[in-house]
N, CA, C and O atoms as a GROMACS GRO file, in nm:
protein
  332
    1UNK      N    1   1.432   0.677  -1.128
    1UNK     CA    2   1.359   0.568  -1.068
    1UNK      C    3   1.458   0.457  -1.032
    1UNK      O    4   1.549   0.422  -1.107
    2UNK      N    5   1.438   0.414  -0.933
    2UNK     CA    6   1.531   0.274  -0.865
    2UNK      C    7   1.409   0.158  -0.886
    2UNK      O    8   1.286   0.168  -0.892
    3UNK      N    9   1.505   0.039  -0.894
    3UNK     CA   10   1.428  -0.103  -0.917
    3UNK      C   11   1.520  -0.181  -0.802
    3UNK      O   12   1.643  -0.182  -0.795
    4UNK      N   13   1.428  -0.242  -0.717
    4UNK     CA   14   1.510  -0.327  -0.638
    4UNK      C   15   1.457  -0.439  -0.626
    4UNK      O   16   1.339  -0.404  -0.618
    5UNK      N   17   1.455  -0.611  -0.616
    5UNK     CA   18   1.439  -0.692  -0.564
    5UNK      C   19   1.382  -0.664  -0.400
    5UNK      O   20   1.416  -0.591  -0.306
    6UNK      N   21   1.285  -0.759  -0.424
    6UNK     CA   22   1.220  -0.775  -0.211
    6UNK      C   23   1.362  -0.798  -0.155
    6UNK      O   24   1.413  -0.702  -0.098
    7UNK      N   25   1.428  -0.908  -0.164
    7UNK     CA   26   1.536  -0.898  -0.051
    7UNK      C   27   1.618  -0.808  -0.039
    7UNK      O   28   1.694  -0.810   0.058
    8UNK      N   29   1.626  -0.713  -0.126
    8UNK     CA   30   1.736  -0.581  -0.162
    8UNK      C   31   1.652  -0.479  -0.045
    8UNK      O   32   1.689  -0.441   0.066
    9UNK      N   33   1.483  -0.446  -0.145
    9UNK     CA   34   1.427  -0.382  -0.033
    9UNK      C   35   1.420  -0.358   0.087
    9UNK      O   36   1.441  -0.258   0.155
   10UNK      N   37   1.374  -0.510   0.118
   10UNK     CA   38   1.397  -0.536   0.294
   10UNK      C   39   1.494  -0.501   0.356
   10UNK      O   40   1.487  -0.447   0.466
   11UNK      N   41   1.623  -0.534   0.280
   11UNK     CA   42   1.765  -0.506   0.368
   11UNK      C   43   1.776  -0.333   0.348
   11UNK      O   44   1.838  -0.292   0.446
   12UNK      N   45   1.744  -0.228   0.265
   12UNK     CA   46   1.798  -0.136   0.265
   12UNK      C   47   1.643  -0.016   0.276
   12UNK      O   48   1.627   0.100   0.236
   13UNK      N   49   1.549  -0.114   0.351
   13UNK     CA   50   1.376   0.007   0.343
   13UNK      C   51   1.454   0.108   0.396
   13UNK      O   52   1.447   0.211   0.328
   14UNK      N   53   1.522   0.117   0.490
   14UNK     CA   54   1.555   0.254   0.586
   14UNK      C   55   1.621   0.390   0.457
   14UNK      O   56   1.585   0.502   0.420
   15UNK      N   57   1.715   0.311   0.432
   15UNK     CA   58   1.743   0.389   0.257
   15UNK      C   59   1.646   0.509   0.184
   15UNK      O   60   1.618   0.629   0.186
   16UNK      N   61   1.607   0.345   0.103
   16UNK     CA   62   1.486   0.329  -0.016
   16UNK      C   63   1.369   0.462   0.045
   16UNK      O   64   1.335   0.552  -0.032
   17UNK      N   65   1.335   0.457   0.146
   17UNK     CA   66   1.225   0.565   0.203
   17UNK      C   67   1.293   0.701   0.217
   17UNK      O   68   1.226   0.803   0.201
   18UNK      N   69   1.424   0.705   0.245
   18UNK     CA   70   1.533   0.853   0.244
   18UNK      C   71   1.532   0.891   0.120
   18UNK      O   72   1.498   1.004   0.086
   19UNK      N   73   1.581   0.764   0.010
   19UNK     CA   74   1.564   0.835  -0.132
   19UNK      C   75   1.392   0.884  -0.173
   19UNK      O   76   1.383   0.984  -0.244
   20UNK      N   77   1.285   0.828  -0.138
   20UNK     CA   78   1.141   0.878  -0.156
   20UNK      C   79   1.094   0.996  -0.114
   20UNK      O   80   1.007   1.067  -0.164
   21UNK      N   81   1.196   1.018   0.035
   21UNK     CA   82   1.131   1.140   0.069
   21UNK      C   83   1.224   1.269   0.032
   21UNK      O   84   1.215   1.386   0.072
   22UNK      N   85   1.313   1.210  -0.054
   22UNK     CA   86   1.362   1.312  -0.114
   22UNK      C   87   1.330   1.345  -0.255
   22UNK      O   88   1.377   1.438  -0.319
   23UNK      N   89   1.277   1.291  -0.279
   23UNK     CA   90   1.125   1.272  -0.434
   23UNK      C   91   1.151   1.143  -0.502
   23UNK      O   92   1.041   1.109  -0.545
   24UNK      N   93   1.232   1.059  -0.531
   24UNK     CA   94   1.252   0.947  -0.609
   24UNK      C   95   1.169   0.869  -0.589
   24UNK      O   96   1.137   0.863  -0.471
   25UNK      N   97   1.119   0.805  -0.652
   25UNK     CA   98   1.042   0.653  -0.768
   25UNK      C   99   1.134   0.558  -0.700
   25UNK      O  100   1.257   0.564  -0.708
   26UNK      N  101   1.048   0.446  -0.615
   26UNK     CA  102   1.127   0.344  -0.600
   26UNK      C  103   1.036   0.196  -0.664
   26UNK      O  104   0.925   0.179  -0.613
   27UNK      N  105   1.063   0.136  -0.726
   27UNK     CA  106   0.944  -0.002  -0.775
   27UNK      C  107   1.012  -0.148  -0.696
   27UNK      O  108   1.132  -0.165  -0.676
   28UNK      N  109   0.927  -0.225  -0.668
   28UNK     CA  110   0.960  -0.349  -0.579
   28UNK      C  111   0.943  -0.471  -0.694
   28UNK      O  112   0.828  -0.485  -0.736
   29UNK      N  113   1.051  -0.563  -0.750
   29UNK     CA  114   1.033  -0.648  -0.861
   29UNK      C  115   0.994  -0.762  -0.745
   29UNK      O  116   1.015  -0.726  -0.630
   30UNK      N  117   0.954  -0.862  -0.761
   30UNK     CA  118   0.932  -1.004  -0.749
   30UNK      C  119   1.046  -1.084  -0.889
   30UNK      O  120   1.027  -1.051  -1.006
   31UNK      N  121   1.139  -1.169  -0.857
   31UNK     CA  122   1.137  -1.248  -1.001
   31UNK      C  123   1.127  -1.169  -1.094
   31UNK      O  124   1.051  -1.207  -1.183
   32UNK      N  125   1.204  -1.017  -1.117
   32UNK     CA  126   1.192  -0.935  -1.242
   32UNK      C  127   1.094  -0.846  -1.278
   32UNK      O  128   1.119  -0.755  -1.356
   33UNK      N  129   0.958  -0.866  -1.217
   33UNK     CA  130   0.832  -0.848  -1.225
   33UNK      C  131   0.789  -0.701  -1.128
   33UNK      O  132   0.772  -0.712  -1.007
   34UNK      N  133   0.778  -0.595  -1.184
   34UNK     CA  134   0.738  -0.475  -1.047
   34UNK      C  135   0.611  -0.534  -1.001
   34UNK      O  136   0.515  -0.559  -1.074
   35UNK      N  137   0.619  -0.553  -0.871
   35UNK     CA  138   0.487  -0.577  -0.777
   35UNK      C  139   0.432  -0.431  -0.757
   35UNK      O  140   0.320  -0.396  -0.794
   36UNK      N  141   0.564  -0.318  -0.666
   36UNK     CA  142   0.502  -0.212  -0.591
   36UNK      C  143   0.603  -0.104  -0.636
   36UNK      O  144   0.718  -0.100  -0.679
   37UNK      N  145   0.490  -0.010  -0.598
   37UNK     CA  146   0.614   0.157  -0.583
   37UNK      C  147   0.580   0.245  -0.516
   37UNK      O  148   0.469   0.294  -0.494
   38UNK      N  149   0.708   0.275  -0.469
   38UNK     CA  150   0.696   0.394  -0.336
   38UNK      C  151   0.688   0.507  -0.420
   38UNK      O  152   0.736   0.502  -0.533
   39UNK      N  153   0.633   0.610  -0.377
   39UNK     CA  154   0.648   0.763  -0.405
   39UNK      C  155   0.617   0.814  -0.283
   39UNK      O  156   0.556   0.751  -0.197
   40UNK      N  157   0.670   0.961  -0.269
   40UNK     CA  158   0.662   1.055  -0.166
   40UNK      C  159   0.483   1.061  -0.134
   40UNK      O  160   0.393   1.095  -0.210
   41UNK      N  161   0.477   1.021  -0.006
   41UNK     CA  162   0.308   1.059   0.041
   41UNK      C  163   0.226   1.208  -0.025
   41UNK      O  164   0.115   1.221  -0.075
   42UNK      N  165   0.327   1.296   0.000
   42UNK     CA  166   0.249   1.420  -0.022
   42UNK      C  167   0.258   1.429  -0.210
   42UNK      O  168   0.265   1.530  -0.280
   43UNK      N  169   0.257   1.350  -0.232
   43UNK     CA  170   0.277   1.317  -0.433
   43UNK      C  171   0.161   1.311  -0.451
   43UNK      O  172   0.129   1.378  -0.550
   44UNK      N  173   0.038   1.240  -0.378
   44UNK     CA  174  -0.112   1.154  -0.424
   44UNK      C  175  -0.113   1.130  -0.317
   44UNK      O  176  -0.020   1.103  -0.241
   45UNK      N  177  -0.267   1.143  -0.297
   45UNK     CA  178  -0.358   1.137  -0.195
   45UNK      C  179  -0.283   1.086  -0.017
   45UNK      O  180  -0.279   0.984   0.052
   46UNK      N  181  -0.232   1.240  -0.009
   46UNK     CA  182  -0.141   1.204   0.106
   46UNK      C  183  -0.238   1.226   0.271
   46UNK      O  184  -0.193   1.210   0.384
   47UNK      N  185  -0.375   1.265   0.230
   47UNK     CA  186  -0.500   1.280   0.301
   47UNK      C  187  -0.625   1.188   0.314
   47UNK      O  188  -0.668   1.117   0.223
   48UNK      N  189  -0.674   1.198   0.436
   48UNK     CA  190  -0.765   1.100   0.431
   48UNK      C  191  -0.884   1.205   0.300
   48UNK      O  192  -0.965   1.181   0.210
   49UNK      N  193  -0.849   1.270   0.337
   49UNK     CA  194  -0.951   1.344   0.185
   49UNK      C  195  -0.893   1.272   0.091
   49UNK      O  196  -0.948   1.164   0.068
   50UNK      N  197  -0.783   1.302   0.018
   50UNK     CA  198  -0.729   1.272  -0.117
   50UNK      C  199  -0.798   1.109  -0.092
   50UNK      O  200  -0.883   1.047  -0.157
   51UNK      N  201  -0.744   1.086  -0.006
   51UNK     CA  202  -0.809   0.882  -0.037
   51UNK      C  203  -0.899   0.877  -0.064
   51UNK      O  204  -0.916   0.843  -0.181
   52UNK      N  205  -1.029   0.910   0.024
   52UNK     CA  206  -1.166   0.930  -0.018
   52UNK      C  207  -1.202   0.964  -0.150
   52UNK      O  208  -1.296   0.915  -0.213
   53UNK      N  209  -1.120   1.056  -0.192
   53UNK     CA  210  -1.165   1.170  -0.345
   53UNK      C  211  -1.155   0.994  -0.428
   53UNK      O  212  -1.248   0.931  -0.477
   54UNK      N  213  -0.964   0.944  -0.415
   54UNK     CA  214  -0.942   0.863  -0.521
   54UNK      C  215  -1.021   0.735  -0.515
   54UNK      O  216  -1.005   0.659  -0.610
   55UNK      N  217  -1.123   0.691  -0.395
   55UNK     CA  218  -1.170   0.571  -0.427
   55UNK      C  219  -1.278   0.592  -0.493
   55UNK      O  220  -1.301   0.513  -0.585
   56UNK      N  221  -1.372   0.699  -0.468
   56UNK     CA  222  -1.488   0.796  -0.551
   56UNK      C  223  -1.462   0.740  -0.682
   56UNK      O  224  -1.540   0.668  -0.744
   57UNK      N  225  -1.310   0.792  -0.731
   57UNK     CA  226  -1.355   0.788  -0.870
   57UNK      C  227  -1.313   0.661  -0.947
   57UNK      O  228  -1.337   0.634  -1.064
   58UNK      N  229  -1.237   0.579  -0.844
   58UNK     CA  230  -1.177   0.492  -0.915
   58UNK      C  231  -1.310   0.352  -0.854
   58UNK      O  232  -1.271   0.236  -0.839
   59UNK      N  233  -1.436   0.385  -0.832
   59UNK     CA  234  -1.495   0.289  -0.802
   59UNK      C  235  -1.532   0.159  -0.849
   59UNK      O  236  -1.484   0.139  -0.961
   60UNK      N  237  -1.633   0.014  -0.783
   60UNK     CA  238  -1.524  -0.093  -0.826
   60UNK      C  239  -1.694  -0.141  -0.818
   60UNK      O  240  -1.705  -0.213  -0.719
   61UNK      N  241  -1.812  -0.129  -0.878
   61UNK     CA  242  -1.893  -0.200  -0.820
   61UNK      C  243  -1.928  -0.336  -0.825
   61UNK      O  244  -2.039  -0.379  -0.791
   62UNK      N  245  -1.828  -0.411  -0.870
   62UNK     CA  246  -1.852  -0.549  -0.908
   62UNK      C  247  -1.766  -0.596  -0.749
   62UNK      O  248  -1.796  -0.709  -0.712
   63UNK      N  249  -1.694  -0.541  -0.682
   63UNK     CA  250  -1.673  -0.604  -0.565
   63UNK      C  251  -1.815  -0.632  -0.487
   63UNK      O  252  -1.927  -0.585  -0.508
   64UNK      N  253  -1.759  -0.743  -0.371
   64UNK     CA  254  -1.856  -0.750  -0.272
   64UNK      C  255  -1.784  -0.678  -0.192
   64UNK      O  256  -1.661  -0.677  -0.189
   65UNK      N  257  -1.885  -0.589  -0.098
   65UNK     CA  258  -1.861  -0.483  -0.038
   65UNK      C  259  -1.909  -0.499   0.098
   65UNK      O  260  -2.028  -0.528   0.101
   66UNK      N  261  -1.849  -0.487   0.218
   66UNK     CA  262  -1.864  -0.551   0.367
   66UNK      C  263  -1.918  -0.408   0.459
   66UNK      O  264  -1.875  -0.297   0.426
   67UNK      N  265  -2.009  -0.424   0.569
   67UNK     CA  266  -2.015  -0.334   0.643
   67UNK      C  267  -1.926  -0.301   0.699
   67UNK      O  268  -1.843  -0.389   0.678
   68UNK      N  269  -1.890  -0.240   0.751
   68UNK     CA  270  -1.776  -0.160   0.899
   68UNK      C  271  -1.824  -0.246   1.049
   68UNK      O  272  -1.755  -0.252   1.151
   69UNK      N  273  -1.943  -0.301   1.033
   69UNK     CA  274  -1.951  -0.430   1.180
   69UNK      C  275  -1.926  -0.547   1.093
   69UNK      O  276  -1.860  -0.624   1.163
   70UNK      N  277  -1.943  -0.598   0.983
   70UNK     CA  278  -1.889  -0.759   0.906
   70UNK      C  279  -1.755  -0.749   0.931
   70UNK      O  280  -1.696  -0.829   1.003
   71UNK      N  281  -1.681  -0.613   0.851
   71UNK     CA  282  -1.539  -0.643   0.858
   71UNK      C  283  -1.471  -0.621   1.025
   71UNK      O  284  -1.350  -0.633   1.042
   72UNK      N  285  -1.568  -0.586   1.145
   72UNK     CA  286  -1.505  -0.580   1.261
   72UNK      C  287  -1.552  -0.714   1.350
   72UNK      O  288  -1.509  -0.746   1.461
   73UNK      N  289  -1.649  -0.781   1.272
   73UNK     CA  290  -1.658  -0.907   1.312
   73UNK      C  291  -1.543  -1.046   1.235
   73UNK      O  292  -1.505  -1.153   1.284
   74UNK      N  293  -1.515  -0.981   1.099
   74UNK     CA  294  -1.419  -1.087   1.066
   74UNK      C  295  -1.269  -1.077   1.165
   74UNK      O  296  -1.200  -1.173   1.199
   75UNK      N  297  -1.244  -0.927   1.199
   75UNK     CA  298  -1.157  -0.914   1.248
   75UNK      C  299  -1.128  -0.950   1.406
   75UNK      O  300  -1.019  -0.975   1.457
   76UNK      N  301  -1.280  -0.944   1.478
   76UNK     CA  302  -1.297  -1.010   1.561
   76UNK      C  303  -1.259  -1.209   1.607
   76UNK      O  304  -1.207  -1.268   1.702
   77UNK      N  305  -1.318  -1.246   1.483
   77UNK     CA  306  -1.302  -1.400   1.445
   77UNK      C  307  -1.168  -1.449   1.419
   77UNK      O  308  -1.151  -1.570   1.426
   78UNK      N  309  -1.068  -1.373   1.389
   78UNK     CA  310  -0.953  -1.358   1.310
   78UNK      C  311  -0.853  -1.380   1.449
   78UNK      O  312  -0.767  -1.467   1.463
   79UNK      N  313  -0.896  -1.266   1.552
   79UNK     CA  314  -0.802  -1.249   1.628
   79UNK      C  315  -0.853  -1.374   1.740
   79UNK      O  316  -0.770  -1.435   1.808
   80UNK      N  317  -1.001  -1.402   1.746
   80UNK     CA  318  -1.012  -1.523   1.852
   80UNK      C  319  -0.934  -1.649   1.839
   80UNK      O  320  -0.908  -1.730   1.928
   81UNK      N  321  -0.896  -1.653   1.694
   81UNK     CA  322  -0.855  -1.785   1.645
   81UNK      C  323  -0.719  -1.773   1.699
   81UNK      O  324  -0.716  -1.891   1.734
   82UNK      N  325  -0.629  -1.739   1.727
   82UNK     CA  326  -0.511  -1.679   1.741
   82UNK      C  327  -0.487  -1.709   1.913
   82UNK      O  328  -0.373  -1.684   1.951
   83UNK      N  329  -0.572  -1.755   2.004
   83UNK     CA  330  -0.535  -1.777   2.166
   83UNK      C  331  -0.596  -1.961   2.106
   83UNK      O  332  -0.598  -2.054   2.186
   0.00000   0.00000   0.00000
């Protein structure tokens, strides 16, 4: 497994993704702290199936949960603001 700092990341993603897709663990610290980690796509849910399967089970019902027209109207609102 590799640990890199964001500014390390940023400067060397082209890398960092060569070592992933050659199977390695990469984690993203903040201030010491792992925020994120890369693994190879085809590791976990490298399918819109597998995604589907993992939100199934990892469900969240205490979120508020938006239609597919709310969230294409926020996105709508989002981008008007922007001209």
């Amino acid at each position: 497994m590799t640990i890199v700092n964001v500014l390390e990341a940023r400067n060397r993603l082209s890398s960092l993704l060569a070592e992933v897709e050659r199977g390695a663990e990469v984690v993203i610290a903040r201030r010491g702290r792992p925020v994120a980690r890369l693994v190879p796509a085809t590791r976990r849910n490298s399918t819109g199936a597998g995604l589907l399967r993992w939100l199934d089970e990892h469900r969240d019902d205490r979120r508020d949960r938006r239609t597919a027209e709310e969230i294409a109207e926020i996105i709508q609102a989002e981008r008007a603001s922007w001209d």
